[in-house]
C-alpha positions in Angstrom: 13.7 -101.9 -49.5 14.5 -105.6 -50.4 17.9 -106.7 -50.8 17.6 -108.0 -54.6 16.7 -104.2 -55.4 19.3 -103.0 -54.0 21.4 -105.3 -55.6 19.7 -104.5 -58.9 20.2 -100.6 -58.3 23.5 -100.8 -57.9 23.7 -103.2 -61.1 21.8 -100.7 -63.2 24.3 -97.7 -61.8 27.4 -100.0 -63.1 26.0 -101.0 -66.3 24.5 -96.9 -67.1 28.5 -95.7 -66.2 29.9 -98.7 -68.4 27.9 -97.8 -71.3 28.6 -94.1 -70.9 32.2 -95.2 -70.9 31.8 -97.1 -73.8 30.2 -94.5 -75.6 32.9 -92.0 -74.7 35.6 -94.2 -75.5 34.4 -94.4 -79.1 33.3 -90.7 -79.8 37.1 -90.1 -79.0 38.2 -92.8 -80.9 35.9 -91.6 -83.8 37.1 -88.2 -83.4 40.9 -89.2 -83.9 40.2 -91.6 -87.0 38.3 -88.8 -88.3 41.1 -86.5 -87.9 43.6 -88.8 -89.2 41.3 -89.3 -92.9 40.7 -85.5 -93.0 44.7 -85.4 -93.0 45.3 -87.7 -95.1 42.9 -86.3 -97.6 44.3 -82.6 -97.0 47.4 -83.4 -97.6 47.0 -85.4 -101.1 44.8 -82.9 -102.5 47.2 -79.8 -101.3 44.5 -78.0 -98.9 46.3 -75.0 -97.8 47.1 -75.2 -94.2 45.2 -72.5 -92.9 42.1 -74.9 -94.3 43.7 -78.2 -92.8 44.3 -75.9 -89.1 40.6 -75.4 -89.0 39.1 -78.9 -90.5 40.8 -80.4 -87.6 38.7 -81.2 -85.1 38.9 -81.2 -81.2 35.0 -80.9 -80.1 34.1 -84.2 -78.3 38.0 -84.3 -77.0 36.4 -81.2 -74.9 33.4 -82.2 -74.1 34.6 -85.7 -72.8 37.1 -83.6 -70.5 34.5 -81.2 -69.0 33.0 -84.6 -67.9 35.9 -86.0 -66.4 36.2 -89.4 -69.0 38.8 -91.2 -68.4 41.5 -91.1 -71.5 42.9 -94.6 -70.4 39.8 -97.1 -71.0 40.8 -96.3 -75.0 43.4 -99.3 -75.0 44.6 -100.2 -71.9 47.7 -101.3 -73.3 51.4 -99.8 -73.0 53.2 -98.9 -76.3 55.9 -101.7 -76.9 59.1 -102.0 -78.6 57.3 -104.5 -80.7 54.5 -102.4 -81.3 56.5 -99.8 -82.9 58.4 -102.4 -84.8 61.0 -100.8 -87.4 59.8 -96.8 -86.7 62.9 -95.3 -84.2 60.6 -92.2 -84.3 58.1 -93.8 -82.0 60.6 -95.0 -79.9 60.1 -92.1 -77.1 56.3 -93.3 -76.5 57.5 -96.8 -75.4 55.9 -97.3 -72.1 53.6 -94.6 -72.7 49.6 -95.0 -71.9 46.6 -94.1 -73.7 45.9 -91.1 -71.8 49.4 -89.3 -72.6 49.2 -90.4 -76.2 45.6 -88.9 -76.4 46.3 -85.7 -75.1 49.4 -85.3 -76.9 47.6 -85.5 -80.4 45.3 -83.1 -79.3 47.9 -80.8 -77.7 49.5 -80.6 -80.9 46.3 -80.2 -82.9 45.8 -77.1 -80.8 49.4 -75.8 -81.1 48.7 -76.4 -85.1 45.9 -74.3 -85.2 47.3 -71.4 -83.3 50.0 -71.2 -84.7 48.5 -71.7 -88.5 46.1 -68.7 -87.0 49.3 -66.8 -85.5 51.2 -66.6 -88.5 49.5 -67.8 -91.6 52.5 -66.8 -93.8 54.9 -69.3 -92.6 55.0 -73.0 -93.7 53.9 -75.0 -91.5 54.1 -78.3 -93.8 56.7 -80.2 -91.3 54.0 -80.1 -88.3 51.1 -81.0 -90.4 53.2 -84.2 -92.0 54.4 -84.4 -88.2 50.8 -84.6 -86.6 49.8 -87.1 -89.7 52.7 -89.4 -88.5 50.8 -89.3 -85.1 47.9 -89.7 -85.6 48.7 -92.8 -87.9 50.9 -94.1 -84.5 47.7 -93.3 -82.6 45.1 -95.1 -84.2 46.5 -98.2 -85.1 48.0 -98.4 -81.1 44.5 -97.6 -80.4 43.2 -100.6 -82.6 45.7 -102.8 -81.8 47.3 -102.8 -85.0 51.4 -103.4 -84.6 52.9 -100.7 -87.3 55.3 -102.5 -89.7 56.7 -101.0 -93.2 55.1 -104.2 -94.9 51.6 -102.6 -94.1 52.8 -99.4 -94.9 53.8 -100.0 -98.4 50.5 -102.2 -99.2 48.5 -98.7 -98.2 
């Protein structure tokens, strides 16, 4: 076997693991964003939570993790103090990576829906507003977007 196909081989292998890390990257960040609309749409139309617990979504989350993809190529970024800009509640994810960020929306997406399922009785409104709040945090740290009250108030 000559050289250049070797070379080319292992070329191909990089640029097949890229683009399944690309692809992987945004089916998460797809599934998050969609999460965060369905929210945002459940909660101004008053969807009772038992609907909002099971129109949240955690399929490709699970899939991506049965194949090992890694959470961090998201945003390689940290969160900052300047990310976070005015919003104290944020401060405890300063330093934080993608990969801790990502599983912690989806933790609480699963606690959500067990414990809507678990007892469907008790108001659950605070955790639903809670994980909105998140998944707000999340996605714009995901796109890069700084949070400010300016953009918040043009929304």
């Amino acid at each position: 076997m000559s050289i250049w196909k070797e070379l080319y081989d292992i070329f191909d292998k990089e640029r097949s693991r890229w683009q399944q890390s690309s692809a992987s990257k945004q089916a998460i960040a797809f599934e998050l964003k969609a999460n965060l609309g369905f929210l945002a749409d459940a909660l101004s139309s008053g969807l009772s939570q038992s609907a909002i617990a099971s129109g949240l979504e955690c399929s490709i989350f699970e899939a991506k993790l049965k194949e090992g993809a890694a959470l961090t190529a998201l945003n390689r970024r940290k969160v900052t103090l300047k990310f976070i800009g005015e919003f104290a509640e944020f401060a405890k994810y300063v330093g934080k990576e993608n990969d801790a960020l990502v599983e912690n929306a989806y933790a609480r997406i699963k606690s959500l829906q067990k414990l809507v399922a678990a007892e469907p009785n008790k108001n659950h409104d605070l955790k639903i507003k809670s994980l909105f709040r998140f998944l707000v945090f999340l996605v714009a740290h995901l796109e890069e977007q700084p949070l400010s009250r300016t953009s918040a108030k043009k929304a």
